[in-house]
DSSP file (Angstrom, degrees, kcal/mol; ACC not computed):
  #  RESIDUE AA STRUCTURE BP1 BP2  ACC     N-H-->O    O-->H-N    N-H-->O    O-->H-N    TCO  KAPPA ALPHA  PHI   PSI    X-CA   Y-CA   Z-CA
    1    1 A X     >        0   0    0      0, 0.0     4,-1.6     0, 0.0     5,-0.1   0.000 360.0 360.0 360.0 -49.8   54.0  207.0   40.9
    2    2 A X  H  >  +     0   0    0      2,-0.2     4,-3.0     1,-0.2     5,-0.3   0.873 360.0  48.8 -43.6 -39.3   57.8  207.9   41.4
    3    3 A X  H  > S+     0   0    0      1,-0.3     4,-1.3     2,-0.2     3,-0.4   0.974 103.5  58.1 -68.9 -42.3   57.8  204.8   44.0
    4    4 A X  H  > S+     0   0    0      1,-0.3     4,-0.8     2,-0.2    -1,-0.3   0.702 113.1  39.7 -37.1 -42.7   56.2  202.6   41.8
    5    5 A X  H  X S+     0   0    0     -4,-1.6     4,-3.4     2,-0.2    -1,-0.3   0.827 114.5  46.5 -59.4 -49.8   58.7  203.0   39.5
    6    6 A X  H  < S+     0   0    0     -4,-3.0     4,-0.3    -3,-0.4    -2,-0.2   0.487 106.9  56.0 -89.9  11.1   61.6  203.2   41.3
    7    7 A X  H  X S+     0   0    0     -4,-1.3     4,-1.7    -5,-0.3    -1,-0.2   0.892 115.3  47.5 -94.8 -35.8   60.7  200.2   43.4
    8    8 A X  H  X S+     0   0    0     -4,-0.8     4,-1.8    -5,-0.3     5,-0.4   0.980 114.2  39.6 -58.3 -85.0   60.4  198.4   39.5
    9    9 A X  H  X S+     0   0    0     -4,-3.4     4,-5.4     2,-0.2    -1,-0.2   0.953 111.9  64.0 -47.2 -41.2   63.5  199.4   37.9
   10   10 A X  H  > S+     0   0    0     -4,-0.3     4,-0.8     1,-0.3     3,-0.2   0.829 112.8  39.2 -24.5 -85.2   65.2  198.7   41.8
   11   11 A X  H  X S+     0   0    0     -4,-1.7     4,-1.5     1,-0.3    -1,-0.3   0.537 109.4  53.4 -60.5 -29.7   64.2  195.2   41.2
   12   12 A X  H  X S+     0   0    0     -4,-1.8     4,-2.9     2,-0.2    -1,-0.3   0.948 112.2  52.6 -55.0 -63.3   65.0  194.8   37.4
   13   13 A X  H >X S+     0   0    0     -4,-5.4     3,-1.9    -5,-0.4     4,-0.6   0.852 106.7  51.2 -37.1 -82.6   68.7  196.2   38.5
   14   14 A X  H 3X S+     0   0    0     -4,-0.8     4,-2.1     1,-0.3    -1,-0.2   0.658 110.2  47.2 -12.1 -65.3   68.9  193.5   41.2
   15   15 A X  H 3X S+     0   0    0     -4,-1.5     4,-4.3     1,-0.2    -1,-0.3   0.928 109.6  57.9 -58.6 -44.4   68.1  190.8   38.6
   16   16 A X  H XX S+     0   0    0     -4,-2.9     3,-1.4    -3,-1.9     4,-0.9   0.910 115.7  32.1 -22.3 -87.5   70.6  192.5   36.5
   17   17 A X  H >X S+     0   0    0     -4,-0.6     3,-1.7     1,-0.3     4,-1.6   0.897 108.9  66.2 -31.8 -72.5   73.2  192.0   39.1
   18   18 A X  H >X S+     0   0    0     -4,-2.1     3,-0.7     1,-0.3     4,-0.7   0.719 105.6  47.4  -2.1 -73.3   71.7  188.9   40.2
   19   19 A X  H <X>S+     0   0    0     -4,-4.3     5,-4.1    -3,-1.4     4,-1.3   0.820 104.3  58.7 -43.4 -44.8   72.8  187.5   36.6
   20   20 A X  H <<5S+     0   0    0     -3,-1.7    42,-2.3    -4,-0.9    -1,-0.3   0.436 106.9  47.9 -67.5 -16.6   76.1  188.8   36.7
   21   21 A X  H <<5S+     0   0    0     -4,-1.6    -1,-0.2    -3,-0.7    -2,-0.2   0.641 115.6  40.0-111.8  -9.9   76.6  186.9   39.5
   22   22 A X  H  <5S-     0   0    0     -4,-0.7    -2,-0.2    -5,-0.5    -3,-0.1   0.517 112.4-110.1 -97.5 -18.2   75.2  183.4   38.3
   23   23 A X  T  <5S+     0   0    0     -4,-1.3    -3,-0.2    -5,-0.3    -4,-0.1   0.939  88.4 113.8  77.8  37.8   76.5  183.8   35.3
   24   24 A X     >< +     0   0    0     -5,-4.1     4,-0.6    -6,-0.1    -4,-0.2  -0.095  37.6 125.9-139.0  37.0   73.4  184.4   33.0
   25   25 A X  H  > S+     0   0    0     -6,-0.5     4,-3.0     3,-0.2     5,-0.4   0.899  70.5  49.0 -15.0 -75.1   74.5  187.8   32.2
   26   26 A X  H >> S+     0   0    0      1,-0.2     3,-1.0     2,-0.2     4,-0.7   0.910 115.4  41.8 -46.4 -64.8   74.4  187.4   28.6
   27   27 A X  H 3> S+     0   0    0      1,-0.3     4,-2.3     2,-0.2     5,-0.5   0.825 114.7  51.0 -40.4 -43.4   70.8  185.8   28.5
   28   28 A X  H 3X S+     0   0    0     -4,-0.6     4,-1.3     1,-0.3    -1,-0.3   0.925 119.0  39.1 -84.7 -33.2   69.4  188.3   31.2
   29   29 A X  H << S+     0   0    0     -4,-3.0    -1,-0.3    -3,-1.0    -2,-0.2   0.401 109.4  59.4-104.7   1.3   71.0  191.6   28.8
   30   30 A X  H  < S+     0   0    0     -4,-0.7     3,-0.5    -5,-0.4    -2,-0.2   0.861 111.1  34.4 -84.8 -18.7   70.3  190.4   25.9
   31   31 A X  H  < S+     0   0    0     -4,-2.3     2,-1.0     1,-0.2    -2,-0.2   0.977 122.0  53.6 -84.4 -53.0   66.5  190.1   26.4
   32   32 A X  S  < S+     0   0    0     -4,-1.3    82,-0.9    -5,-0.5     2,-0.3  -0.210  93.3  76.6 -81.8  42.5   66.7  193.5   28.6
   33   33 A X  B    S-a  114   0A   0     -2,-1.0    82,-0.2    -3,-0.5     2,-0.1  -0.966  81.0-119.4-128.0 152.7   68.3  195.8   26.4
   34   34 A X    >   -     0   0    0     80,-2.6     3,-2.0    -2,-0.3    15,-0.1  -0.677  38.5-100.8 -90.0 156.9   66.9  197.5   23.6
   35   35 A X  T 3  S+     0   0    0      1,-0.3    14,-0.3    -2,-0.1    15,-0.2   0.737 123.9  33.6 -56.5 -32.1   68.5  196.8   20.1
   36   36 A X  T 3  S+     0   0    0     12,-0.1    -1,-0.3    13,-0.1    -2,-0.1   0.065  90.9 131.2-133.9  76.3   70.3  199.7   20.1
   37   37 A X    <   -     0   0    0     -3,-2.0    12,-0.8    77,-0.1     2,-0.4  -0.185  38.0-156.9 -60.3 145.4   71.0  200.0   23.8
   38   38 A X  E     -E   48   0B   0     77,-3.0     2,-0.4    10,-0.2    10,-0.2  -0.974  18.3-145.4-138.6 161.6   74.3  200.7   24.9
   39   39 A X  E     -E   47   0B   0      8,-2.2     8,-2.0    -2,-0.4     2,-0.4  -0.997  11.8-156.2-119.5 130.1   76.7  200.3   27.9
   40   40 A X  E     -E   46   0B   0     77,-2.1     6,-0.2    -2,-0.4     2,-0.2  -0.739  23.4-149.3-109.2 127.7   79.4  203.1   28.7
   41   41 A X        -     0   0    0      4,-1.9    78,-0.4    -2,-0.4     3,-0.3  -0.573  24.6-122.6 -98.1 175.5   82.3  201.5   30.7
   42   42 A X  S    S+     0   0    0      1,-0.2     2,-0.9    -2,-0.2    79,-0.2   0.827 116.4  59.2 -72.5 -30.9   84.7  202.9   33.4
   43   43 A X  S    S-     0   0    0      1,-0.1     2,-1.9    -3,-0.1    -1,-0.2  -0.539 126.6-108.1 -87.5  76.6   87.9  201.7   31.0
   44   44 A X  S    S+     0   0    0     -2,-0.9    -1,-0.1    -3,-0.3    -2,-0.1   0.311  70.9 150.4  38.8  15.1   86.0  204.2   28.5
   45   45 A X        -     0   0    0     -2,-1.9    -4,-1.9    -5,-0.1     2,-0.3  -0.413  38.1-146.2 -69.9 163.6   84.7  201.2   26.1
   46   46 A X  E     -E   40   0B   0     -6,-0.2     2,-0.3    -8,-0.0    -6,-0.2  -0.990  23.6-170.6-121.3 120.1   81.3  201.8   24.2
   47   47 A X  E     -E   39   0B   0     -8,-2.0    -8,-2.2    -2,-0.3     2,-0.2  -0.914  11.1-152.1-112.4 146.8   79.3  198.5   23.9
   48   48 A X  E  >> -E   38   0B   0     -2,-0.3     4,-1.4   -10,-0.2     5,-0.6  -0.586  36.4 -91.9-111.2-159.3   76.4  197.6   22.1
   49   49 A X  H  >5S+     0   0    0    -12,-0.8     4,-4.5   -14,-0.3     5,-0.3   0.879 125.7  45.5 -53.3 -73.1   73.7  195.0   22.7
   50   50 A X  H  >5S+     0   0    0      2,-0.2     4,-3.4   -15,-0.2    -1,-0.2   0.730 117.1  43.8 -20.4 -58.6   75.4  192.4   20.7
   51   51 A X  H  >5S+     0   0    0     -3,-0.2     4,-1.3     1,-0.2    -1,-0.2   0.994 110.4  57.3 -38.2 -82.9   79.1  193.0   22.3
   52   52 A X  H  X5S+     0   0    0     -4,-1.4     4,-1.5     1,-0.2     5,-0.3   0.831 110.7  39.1 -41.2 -48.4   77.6  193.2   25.6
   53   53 A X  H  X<S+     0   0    0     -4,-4.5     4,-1.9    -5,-0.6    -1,-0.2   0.904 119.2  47.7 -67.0 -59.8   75.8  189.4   25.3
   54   54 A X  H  X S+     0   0    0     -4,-3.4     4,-0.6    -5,-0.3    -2,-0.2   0.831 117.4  47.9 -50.3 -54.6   79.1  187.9   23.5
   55   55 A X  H >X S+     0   0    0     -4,-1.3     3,-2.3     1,-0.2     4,-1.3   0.844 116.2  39.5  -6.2 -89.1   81.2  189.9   26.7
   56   56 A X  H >< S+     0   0    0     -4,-1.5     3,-1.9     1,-0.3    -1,-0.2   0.916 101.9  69.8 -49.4 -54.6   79.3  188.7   29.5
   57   57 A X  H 3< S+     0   0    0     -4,-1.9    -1,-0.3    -5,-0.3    -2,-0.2   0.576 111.1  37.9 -56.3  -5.0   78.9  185.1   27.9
   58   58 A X  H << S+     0   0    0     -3,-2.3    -1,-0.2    -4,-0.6    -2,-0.2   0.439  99.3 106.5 -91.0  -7.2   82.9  184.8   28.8
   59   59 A X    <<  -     0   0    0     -3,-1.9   -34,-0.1    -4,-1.3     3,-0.1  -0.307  68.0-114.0 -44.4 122.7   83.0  186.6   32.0
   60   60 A X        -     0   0    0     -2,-0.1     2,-0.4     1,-0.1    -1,-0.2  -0.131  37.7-107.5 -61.7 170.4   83.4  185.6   35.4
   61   61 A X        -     0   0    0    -40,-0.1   -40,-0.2   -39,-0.1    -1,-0.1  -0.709  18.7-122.4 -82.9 136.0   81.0  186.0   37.5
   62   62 A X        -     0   0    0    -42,-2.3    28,-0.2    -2,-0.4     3,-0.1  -0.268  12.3-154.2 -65.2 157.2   80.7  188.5   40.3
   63   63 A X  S    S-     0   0    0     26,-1.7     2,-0.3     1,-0.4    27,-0.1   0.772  71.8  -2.3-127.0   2.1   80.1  187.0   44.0
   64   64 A X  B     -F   89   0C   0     25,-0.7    25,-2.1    27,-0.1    -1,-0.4  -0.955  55.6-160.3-167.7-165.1   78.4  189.9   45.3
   65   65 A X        -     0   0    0     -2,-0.3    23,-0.2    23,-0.2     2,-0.2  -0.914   4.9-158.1-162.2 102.5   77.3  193.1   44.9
   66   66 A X        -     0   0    0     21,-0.4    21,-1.0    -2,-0.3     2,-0.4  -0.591   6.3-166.3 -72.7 143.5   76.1  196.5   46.9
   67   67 A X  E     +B   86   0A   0     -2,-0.2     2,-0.3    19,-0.2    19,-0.2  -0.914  17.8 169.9-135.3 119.7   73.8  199.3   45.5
   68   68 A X  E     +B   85   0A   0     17,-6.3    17,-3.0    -2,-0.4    -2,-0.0  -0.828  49.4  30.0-110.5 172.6   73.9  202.3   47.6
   69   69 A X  E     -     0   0A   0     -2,-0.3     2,-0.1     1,-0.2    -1,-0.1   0.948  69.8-176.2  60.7  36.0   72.4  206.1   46.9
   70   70 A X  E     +     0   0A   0     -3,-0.2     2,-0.3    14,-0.1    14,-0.2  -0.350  10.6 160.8 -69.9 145.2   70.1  204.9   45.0
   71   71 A X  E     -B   83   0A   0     12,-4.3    12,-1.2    -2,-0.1     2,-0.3  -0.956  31.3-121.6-139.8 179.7   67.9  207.9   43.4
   72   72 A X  E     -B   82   0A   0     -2,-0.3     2,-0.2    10,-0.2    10,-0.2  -0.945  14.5-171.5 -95.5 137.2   65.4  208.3   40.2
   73   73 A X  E     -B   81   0A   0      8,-1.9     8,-1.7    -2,-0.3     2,-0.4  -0.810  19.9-151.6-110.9 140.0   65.8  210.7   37.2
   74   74 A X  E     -B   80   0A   0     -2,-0.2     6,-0.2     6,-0.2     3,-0.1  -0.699  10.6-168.2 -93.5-168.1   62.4  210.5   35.1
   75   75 A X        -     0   0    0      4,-1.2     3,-0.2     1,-0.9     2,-0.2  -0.454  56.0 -69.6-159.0  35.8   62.8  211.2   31.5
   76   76 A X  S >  S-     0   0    0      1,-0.2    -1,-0.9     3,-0.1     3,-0.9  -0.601  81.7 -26.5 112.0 154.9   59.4  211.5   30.7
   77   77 A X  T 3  S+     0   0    0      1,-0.2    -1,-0.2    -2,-0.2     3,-0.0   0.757 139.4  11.0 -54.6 -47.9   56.1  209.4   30.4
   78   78 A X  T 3  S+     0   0    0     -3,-0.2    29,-2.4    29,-0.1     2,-0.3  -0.368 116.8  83.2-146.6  42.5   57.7  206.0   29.6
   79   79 A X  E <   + C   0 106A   0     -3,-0.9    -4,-1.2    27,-0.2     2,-0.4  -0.962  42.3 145.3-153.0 124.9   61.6  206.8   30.4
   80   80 A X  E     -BC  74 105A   0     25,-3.1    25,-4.1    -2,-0.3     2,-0.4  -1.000  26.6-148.7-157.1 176.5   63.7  206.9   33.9
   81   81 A X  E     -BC  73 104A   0     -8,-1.7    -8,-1.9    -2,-0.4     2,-0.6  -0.992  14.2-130.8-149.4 152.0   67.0  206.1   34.9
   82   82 A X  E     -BC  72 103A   0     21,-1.7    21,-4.9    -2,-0.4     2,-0.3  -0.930  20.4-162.3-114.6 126.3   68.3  204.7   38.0
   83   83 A X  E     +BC  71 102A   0    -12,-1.2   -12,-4.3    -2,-0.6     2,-0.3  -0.868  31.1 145.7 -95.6 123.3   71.7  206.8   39.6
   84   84 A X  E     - C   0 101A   0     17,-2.7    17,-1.4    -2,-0.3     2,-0.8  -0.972  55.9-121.8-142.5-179.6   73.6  204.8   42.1
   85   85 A X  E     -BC  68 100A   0    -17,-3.0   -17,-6.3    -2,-0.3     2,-0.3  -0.979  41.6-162.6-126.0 117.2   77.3  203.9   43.6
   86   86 A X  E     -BC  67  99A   0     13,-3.1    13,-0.7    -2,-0.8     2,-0.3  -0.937   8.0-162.0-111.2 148.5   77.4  200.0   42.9
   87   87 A X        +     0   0    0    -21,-1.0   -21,-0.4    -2,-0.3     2,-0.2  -0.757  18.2 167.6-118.5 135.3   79.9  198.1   44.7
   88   88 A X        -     0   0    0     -2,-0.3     9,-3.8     9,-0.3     2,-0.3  -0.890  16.2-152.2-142.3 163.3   80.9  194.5   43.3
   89   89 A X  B     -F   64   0C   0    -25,-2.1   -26,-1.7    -2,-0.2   -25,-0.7  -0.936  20.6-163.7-148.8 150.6   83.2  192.1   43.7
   90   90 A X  S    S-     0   0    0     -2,-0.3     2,-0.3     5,-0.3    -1,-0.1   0.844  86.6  -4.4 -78.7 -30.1   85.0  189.3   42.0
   91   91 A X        -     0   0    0      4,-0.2   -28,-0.1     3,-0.2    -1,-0.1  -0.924  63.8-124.8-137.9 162.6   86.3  187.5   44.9
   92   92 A X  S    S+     0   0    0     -2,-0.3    -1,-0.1     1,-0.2    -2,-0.1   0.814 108.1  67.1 -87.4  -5.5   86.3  188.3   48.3
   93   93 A X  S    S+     0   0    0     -4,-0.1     2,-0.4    -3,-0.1    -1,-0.2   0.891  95.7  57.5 -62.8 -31.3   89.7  188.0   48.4
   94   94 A X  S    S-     0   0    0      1,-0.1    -3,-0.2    -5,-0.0     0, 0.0  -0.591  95.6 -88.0 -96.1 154.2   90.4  191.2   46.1
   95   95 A X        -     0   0    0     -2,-0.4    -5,-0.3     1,-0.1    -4,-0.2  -0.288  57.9-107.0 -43.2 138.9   89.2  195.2   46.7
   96   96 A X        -     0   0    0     -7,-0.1     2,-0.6    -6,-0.1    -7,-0.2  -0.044  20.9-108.3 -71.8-172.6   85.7  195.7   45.1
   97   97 A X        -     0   0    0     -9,-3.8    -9,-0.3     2,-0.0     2,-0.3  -0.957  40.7-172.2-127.9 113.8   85.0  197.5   42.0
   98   98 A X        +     0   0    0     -2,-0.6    24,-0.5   -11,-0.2     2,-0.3  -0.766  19.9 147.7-101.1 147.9   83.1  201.2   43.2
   99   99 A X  E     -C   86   0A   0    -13,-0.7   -13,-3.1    -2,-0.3     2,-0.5  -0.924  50.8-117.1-164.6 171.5   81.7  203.3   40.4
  100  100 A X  E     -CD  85 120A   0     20,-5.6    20,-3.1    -2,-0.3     2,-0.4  -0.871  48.7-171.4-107.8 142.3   78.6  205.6   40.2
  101  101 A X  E     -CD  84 119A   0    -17,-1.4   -17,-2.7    -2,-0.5     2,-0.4  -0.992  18.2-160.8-143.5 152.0   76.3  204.0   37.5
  102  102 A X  E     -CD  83 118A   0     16,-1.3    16,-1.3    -2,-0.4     2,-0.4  -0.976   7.1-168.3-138.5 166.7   73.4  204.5   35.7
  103  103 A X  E     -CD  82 117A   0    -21,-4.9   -21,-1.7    -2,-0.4     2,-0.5  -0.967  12.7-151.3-133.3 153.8   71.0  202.8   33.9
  104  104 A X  E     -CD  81 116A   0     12,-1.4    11,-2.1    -2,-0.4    12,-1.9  -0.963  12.3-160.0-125.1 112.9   68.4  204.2   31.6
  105  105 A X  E     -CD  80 114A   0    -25,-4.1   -25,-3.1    -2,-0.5     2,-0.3  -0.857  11.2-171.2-122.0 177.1   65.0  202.6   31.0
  106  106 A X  E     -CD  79 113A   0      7,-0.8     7,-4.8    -2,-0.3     2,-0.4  -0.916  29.6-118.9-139.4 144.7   62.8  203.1   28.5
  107  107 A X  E     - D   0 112A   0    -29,-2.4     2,-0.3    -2,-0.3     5,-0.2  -0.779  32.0-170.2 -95.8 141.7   59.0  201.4   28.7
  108  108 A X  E >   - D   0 111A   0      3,-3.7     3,-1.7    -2,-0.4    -2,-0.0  -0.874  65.4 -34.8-134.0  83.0   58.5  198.7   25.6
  109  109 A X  T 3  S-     0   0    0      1,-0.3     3,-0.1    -2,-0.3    -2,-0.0   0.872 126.2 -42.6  47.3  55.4   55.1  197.5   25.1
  110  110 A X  T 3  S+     0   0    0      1,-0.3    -1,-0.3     0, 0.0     2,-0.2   0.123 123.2  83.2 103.4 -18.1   54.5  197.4   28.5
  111  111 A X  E <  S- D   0 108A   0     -3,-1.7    -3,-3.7     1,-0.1     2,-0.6  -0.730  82.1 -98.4-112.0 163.2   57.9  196.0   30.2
  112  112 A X  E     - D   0 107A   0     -2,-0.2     2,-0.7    -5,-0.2    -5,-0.2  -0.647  36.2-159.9 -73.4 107.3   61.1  198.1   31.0
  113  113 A X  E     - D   0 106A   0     -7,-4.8    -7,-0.8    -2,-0.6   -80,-0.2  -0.805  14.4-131.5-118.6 138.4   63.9  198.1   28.7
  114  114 A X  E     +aD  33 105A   0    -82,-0.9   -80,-2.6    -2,-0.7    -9,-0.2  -0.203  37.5 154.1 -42.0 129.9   67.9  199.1   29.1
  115  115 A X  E     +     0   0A   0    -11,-2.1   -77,-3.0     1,-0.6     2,-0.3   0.206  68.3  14.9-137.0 -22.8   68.8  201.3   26.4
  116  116 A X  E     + D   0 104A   0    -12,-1.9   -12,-1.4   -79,-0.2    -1,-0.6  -0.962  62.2 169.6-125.1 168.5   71.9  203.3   28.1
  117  117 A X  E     - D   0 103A   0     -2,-0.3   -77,-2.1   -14,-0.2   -14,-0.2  -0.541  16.2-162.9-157.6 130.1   73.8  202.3   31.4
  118  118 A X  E     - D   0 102A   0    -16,-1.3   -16,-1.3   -79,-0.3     2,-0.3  -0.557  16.5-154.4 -93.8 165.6   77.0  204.0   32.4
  119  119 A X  E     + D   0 101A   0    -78,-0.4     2,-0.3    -2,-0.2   -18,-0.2  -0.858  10.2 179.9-152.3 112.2   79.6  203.4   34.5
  120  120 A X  E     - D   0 100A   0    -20,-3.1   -20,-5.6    -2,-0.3   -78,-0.1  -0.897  39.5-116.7-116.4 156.2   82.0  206.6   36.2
  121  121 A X        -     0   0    0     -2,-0.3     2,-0.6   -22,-0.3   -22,-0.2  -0.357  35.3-122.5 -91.1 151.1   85.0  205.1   38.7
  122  122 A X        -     0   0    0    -24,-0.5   -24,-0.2    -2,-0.1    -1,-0.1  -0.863  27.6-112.2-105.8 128.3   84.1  206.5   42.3
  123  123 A X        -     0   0    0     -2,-0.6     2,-0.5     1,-0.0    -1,-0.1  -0.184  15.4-125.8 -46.9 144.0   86.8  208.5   43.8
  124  124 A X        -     0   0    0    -26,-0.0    -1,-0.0    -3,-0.0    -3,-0.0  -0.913  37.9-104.0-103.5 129.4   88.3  207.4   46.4
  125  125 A X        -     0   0    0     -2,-0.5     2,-0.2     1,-0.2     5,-0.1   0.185  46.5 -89.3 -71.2 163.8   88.1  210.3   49.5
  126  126 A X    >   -     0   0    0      1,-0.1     3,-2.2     4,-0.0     2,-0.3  -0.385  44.9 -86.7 -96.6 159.0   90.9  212.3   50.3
  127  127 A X  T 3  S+     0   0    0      1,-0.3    -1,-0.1    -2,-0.2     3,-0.1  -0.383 120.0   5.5 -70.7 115.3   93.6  211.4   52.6
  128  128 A X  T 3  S+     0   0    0      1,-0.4     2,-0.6    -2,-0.3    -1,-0.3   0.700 106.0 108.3  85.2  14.7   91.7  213.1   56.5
  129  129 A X    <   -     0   0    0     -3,-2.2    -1,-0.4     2,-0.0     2,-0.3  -0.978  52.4-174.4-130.2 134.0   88.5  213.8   54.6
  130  130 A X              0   0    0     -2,-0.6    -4,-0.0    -3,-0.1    -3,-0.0  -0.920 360.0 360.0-125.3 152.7   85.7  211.3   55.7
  131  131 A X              0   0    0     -2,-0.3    -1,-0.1    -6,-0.0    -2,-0.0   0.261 360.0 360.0-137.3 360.0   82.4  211.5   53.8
């Protein structure tokens, strides 16, 4: 059951991203967030659905994107949340942007919907320390 799941939310993230890199962000979180769904940022902002569509609909786009470490939390019958370190970046010219994120879904008359997703800045390893 756990794969089944996590192979379903996987692929909802991916679209996620996916948007965020076409630039139908807004469109793609406003239908897949619950109304009062939220997003936690790294610069410490708290968004809610609304924010989060007008946000994205001025944004650049990303032009690609890593998910490693991925794992599943459930939360419950009709709740799980996806833990990763996502990677993206705006250009290739610039350093990506690492953080450990999660996203929290919640099942909604039958489809999966976002209701939390955080985002904590990944350390960067210590000076002789490889991980």
């Amino acid at each position: 059951m756990d794969d089944v799941v996590t192979t379903e939310l996987l692929a909802l993230e991916r679209r996620g991203w996916d948007a965020l890199c076409d630039a139908t962000g807004a469109d793609f979180y406003g239908e897949v967030m619950t109304d009062d769904g939220l997003m936690v940022l790294a610069d410490g902002s708290v968004m809610d659905r609304p924010t989060v569509v007008t946000a994205l609909a001025s944004s650049p786009p990303w032009h690609r994107y890593v998910l490693d470490d991925v794992r599943l939390v459930r939360a419950g019958t009709d709740a799980a949340s996806l833990v990763y370190t996502g990677t993206a970046w705006r250009d290739e010219a610039e350093p990506g942007f690492t953080a450990v994120m999660s996203s929290l879904y919640v099942r909604d008359g039958g489809r999966w919907r976002l209701a939390l997703y955080t985002q904590t800045p990944a350390r960067a390893p210590s000076a002789g320390v490889q991980r």
